[in-house]
C-alpha positions in Angstrom: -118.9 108.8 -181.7 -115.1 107.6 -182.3 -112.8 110.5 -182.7 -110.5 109.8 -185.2 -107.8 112.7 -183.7 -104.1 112.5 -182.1 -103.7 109.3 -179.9 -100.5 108.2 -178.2 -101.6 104.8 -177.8 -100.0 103.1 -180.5 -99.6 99.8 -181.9 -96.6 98.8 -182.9 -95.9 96.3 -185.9 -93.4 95.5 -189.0 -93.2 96.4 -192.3 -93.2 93.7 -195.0 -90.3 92.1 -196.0 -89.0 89.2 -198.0 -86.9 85.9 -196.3 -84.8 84.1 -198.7 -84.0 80.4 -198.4 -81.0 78.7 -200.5 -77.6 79.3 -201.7 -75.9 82.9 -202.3 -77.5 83.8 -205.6 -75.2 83.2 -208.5 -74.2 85.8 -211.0 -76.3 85.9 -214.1 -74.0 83.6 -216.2 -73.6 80.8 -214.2 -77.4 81.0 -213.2 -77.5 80.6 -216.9 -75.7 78.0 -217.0 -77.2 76.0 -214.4 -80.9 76.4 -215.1 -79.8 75.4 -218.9 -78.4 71.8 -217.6 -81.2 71.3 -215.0 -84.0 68.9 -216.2 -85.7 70.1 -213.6 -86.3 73.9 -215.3 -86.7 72.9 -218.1 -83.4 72.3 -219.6 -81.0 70.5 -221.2 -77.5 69.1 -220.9 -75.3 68.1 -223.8 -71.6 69.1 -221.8 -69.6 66.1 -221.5 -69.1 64.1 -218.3 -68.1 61.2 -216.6 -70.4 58.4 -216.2 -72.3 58.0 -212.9 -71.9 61.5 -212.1 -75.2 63.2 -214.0 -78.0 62.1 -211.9 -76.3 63.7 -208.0 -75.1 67.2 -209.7 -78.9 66.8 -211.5 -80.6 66.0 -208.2 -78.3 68.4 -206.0 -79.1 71.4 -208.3 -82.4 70.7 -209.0 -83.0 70.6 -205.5 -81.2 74.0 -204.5 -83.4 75.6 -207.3 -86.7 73.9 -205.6 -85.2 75.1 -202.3 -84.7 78.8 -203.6 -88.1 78.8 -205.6 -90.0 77.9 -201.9 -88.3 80.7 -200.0 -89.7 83.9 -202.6 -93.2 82.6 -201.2 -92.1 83.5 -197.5 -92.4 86.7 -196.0 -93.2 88.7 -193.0 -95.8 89.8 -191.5 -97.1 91.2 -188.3 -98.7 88.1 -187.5 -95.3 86.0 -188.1 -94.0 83.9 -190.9 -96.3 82.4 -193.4 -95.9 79.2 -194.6 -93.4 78.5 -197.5 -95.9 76.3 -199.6 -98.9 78.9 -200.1 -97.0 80.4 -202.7 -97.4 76.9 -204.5 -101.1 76.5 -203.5 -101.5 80.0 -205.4 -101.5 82.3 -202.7 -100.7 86.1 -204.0 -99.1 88.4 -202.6 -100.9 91.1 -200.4 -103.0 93.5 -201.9 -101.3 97.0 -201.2 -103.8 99.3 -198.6 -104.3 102.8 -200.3 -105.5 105.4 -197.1 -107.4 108.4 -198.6 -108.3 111.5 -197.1 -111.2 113.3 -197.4 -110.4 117.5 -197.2 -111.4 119.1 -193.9 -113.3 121.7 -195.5 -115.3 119.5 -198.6 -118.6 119.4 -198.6 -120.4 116.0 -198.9 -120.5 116.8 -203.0 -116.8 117.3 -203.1 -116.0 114.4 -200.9 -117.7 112.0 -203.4 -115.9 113.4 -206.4 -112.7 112.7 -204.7 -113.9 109.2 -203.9 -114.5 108.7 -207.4 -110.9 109.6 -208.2 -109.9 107.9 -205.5 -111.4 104.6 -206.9 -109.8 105.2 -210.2 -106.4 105.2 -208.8 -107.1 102.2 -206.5 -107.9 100.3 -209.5 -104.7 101.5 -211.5 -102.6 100.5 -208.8 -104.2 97.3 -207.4 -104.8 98.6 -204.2 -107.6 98.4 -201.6 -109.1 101.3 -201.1 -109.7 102.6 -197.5 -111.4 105.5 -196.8 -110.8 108.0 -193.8 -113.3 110.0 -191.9 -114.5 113.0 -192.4 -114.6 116.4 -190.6 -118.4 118.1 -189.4 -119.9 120.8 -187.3 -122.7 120.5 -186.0 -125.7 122.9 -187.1 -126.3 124.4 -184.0 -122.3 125.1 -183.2 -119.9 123.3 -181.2 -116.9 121.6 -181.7 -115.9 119.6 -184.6 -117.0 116.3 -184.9 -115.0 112.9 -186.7 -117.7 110.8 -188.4 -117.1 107.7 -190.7 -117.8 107.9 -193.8 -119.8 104.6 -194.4 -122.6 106.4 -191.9 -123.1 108.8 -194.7 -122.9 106.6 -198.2 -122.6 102.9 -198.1 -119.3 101.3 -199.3 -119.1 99.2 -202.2 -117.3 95.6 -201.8 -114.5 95.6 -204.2 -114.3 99.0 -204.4 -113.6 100.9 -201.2 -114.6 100.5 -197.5 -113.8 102.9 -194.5 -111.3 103.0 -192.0 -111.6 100.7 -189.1 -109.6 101.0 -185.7 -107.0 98.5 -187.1 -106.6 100.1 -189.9 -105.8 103.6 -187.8 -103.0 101.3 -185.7 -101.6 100.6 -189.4 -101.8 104.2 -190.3 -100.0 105.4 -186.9 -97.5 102.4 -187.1 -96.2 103.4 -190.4 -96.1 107.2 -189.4 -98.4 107.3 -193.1 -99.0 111.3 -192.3 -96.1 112.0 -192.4 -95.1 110.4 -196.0 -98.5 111.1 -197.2 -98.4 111.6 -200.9 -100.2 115.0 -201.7 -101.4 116.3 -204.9 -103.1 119.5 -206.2 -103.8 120.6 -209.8 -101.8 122.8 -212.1 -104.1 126.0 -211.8 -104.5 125.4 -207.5 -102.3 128.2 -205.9 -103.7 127.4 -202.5 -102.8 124.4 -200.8 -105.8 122.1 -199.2 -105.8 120.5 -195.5 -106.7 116.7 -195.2 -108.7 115.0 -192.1 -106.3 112.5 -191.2 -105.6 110.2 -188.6 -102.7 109.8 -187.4 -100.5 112.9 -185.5 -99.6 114.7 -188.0 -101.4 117.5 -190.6 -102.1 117.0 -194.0 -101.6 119.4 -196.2 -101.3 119.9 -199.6 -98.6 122.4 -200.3 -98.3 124.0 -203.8 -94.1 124.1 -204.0 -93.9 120.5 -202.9 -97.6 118.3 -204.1 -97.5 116.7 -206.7 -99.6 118.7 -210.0 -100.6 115.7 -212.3 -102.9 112.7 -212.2 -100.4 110.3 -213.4 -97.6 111.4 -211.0 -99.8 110.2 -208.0 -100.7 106.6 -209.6 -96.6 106.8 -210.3 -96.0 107.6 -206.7 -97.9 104.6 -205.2 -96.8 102.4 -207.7 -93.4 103.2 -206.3 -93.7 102.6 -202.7 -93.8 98.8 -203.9 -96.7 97.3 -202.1 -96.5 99.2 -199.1 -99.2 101.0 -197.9 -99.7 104.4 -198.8 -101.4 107.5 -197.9 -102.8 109.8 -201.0 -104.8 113.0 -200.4 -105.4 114.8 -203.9 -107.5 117.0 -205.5 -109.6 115.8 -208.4 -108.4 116.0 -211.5 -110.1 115.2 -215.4 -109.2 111.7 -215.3 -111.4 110.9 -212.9 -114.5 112.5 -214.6 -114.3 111.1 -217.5 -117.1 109.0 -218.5 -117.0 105.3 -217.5 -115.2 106.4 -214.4 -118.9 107.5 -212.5 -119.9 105.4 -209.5 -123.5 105.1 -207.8 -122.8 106.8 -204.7 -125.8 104.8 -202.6 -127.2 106.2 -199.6 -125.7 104.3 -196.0 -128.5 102.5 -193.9 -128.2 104.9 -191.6 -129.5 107.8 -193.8 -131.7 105.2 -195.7 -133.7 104.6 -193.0 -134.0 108.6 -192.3 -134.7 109.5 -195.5 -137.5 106.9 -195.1 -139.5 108.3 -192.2 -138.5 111.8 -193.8 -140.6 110.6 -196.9 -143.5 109.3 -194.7 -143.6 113.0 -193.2 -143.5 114.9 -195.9 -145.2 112.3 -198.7 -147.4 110.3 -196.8 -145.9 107.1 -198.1 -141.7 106.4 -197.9 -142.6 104.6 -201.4 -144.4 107.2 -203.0 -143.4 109.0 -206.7 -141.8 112.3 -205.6 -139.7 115.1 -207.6 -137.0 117.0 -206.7 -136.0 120.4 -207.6 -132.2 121.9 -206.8 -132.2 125.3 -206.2 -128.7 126.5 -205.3 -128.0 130.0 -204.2 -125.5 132.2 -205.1 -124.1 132.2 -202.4 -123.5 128.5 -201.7 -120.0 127.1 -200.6 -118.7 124.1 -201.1 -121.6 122.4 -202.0 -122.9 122.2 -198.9 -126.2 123.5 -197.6 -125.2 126.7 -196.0 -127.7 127.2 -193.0 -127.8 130.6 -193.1 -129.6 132.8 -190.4 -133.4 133.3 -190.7 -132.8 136.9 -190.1 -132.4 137.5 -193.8 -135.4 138.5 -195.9 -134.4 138.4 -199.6 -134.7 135.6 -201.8 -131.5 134.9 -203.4 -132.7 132.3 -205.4 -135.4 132.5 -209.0 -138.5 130.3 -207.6 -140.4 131.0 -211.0 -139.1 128.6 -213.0 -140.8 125.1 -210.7 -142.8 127.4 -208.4 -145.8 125.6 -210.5 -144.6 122.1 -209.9 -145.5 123.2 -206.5 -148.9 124.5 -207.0 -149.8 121.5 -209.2 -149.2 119.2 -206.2 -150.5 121.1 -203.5 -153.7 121.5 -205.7 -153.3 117.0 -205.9 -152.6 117.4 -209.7 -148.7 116.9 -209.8 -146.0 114.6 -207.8 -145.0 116.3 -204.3 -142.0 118.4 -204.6 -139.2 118.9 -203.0 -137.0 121.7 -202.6 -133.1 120.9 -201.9 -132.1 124.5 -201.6 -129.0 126.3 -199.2 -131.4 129.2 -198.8 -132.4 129.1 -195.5 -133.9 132.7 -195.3 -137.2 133.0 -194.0 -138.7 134.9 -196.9 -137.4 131.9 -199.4 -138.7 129.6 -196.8 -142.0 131.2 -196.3 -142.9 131.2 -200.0 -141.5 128.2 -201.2 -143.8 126.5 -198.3 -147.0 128.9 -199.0 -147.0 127.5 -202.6 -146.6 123.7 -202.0 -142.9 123.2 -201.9 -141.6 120.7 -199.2 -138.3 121.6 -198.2 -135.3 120.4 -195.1 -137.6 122.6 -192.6 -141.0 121.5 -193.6 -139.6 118.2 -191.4 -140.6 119.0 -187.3 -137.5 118.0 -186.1 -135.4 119.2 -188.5 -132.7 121.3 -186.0 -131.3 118.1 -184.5 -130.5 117.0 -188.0 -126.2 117.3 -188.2 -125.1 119.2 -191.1 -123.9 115.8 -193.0 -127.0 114.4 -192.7 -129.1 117.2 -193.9 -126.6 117.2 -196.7 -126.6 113.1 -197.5 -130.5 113.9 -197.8 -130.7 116.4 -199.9 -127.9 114.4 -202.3 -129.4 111.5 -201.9 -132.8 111.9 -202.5 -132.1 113.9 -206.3 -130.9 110.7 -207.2 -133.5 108.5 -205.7 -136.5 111.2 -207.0 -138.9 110.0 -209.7 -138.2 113.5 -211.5 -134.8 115.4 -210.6 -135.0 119.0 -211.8 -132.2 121.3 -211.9 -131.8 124.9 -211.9 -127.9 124.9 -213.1 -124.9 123.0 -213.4 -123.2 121.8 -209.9 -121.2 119.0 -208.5 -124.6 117.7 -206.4 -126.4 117.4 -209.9 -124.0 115.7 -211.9 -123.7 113.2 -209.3 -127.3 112.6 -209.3 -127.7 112.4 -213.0 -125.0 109.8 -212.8 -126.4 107.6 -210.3 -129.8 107.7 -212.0 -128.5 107.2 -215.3 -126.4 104.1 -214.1 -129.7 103.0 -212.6 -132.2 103.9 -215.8 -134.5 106.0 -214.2 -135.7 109.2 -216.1 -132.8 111.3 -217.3 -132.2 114.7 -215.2 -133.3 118.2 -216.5 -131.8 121.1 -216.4 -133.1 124.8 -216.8 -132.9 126.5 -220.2 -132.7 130.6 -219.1 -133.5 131.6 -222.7 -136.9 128.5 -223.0 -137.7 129.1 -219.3 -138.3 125.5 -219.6 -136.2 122.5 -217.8 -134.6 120.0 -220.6 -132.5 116.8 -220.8 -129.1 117.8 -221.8 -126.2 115.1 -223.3 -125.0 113.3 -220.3 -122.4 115.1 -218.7 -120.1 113.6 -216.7 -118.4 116.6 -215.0 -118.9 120.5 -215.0 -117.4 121.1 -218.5 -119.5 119.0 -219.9 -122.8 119.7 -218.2 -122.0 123.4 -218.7 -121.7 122.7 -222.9 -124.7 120.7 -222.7 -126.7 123.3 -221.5 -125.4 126.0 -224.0 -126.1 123.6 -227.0 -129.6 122.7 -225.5 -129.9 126.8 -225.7 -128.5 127.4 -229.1 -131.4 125.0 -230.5 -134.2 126.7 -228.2 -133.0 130.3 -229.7 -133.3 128.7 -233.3 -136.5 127.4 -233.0 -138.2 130.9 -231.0 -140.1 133.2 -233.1 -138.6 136.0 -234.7 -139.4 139.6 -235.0 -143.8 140.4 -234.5 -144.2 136.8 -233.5 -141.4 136.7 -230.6 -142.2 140.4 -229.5 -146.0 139.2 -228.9 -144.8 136.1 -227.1 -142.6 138.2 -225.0 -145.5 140.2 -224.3 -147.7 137.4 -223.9 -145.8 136.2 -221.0 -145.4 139.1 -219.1 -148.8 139.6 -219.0 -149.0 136.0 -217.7 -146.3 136.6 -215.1 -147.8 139.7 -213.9 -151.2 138.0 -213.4 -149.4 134.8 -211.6 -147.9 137.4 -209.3 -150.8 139.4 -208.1 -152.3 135.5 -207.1 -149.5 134.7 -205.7 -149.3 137.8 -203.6 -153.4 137.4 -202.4 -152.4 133.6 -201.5 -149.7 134.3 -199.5 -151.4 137.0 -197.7 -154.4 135.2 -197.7 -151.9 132.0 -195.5 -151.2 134.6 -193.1 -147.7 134.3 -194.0 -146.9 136.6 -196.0 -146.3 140.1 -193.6 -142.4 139.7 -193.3 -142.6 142.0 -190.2 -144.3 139.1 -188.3 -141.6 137.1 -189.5 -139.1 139.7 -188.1 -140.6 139.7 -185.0 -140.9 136.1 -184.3 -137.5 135.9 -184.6 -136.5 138.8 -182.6 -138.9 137.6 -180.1 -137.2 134.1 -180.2 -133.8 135.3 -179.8 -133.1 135.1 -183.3 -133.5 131.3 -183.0 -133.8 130.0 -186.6 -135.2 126.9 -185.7 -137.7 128.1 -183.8 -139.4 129.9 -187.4 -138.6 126.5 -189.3 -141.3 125.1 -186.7 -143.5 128.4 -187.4 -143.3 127.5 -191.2 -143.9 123.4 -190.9 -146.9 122.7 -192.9 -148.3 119.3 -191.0 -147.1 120.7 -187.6 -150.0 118.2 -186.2 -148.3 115.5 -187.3 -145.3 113.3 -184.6 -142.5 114.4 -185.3 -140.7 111.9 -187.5 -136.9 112.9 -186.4 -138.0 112.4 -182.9 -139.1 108.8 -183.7 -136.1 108.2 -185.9 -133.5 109.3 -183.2 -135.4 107.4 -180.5 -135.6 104.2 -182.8 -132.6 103.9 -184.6 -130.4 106.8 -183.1 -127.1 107.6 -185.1 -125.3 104.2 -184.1 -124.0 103.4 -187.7 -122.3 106.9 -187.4 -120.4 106.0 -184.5 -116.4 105.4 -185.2 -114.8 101.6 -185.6 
């Protein structure tokens, strides 16, 4: 894999310009003047003369004007002078390169949303938008790793592609990190580091960054077609609606997530649900792979533990779990009931973090159902991709129902939130009052109790359900987490499809330009 870090070997080139062919430009009057008595331009001349000397001053002038009009099409470039007559055979001027960073600490969520925004100022500006890489770990430790960011989502012509080696020469030339136009938002007290590069740092400092949408768009509008270098945060322009794109999955993760299907589906085509389950504890929107040690639960399986059973019973679609709990008593359940989730996949520990991620995010959009359990940046990006693509509106989970519903499309967090409040307010108005909703209330507790107690037997009944065997695998293992994802693989009999993905395609689209 490239890295993307500090080089001292750089390229050296120059920065556009403009030549100018033709006479010392007149003042305003007398170019007046001129361009009113040149037939030429468009003009006109009704001063009096002497005969025989019109059609010379005509021909000179006309011909200094022709001369002058030629030379605004030459400029510079690194690769020398362009010829003068492309500006008549309507050749445009060069469109202005806009470098965005991605934030060294975003999780594959965040780095879309600023992508998005990203886009939106591109368009405002007229500039191409290129893309830098982003910063990983890998699961298992180590050191930092520089991946490209078309090995995780696939660019879109027109739109944005990602930074090449050429384009990290251009970058280093112009000494970009060091002018690089940063932005934060009004209510951001802490400044943000950018993966960039070129030699310097990044960062977003909250005295100096710029604290509005429109000042950034202002601020590479002003560098006059040069290119620039913009790292932001995300602001409400670029969530509005209309401004959503359908983040598409690279081939690189497409053809994982298709051997990852065959695994856990039996068919990479086959219908398929999936339900997001985020922890409390989740940063960044990132799965967090937390140590096995842990055996509490921190997220409510109740709500689609039945999805589950319906499928492992072959009456409901296979279900998938995209959760950031990695503890082994979430694990062990959600499995023991029918869930699929990243570590029902042999192979799943020489996964990197981004592409464990890029699955997860990937697949809720690509999902015949997508179920959600609250409002985060990972869902709203789904339920924009799939609504841009018509397939069967997202659903969120009504606390007060205990049901999942379709809420008003929401196109960021404020929105989804509302969405989900007003889908509450008409569940509350349409429950039972007084006798009737103390009997339902009842009603269902009896029916949760009951569901529990089977639960329970099944579990035990697995032989998965003592968590002191858990314990003790993993103390025997050395704590190795991986080693009780193996334990709880439910078609351990099965090749293991990572193996054959690695050894067939390998990670060669994630290598660096």
């Amino acid at each position: 894999m490239e890295y993307y870090g500090p080089t001292s070997n750089c390229l050296s080139g120059k920065n556009f310009g403009y030549i100018f062919f033709g006479p010392r430009p007149t003042p305003h009057t007398m170019a007046h003047d001129v361009e009113a008595a040149t037939p030429l331009l468009g003009g006109h001349d009704d001063r009096t003369r002497s005969r025989g000397s019109s059609r010379p001053v005509v021909i000179a002038l006309g011909s200094l004007a022709f001369a002058a009009f030629i030379g605004l099409g030459v400029y510079t470039h690194n690769a020398g002078p362009l010829p003068g007559l492309d500006l008549l055979k309507g050749k445009e001027r060069p469109t202005p390169v806009m470098y965005a960073l991605m934030g060294e600490t975003q999780g594959l969520p965040q780095q879309l949303r600023s992508l998005q925004c990203y886009a939106k100022m591109a368009r405002e500006t007229g500039s191409e938008l290129v893309v830098g890489p982003v910063k990983t770990r890998a699961v298992n430790g180590g050191e930092d790793e520089y991946v490209s960011f078309d090995a995780i989502v696939k660019p879109e012509p027109g739109t944005w592609r990602a930074m090449t080696k050429d384009d990290r020469a251009a970058f280093l030339t112009h000494n970009l990190d060091r002018g690089c136009i940063t932005a934060l938002r009004e209510q951001d007290t802490i400044g943000t580091t950018f993966v960039s590069p070129g030699d310097e740092t990044v960062r977003s400092d909250p005295f100096t960054s710029a604290k509005d949408y429109q000042s950034v768009v202002d601020s590479i509008k002003e560098r006059g077609g040069k290119p620039s270098c913009v790292a932001s945060a995300v602001y409400a322009e670029c969530e509005e609606a209309g401004t959503e794109l359908d983040f598409q999955a690279s081939k690189h993760i497409e053809l994982l997530s298709s051997e990852v299907r065959k695994f856990l589906f039996g068919a990479a085509d086959r219908n398929f649900r999936v339900v997001h389950a985020r922890s409390n504890t989740a940063t960044m929107g990132m799965p967090v792979f937390k140590s096995f040690n842990s055996n509490q639960a921190s997220i409510n399986i109740d709500p689609f533990v039945h999805m589950c059973r319906e499928a492992k019973a072959g009456q409901g679609l296979p279900t998938y779990v995209a959760t950031d709990d990695m503890s082994a008593n979430t694990q062990m359940k959600l499995q023991s009931f029918g869930c699929k989730t990243i570590h029902s996949i042999l192979g799943s520990q020489k996964l990197e973090d981004w592409e464990m991620a890029a699955l997860d995010q990937f697949m809720m959009a690509d999902a015949t159902e997508h179920y959600s359990m609250r409002c985060t940046t990972m869902d709203i990006i789904a339920s924009s991709s799939r609504r841009i693509r018509q397939k069967m509106p997202s659903k969120w989970y009504l606390d007060n129902a205990r049901k999942f519903h379709e809420i008003a499309d929401g196109s960021n967090m404020k929105q989804c939130e509302a969405g989900v409040k007003v889908a509450e307010e008409i569940e509350e108005a349409n429950q039972p009052k007084g006798e009737g909703k103390q009997f339902a209330q009842a009603a269902e507790a009896k029916a949760r109790a009951r569901q529990a107690a089977e639960d329970r037997a099944a579990v035990a009944a697995a032989g998965r359900g003592d968590d002191i065997e858990i314990q003790g695998l993993n103390d025997a293992d050395g704590g190795d987490a991986f080693a009780i994802a193996t334990f709880l693989a439910n078609e351990q009999e099965k090749d293991d499809p990572i193996e054959k993905f690695l050894r067939e395609v390998g990670r060669g689209t994630a290598q660096g330009r």
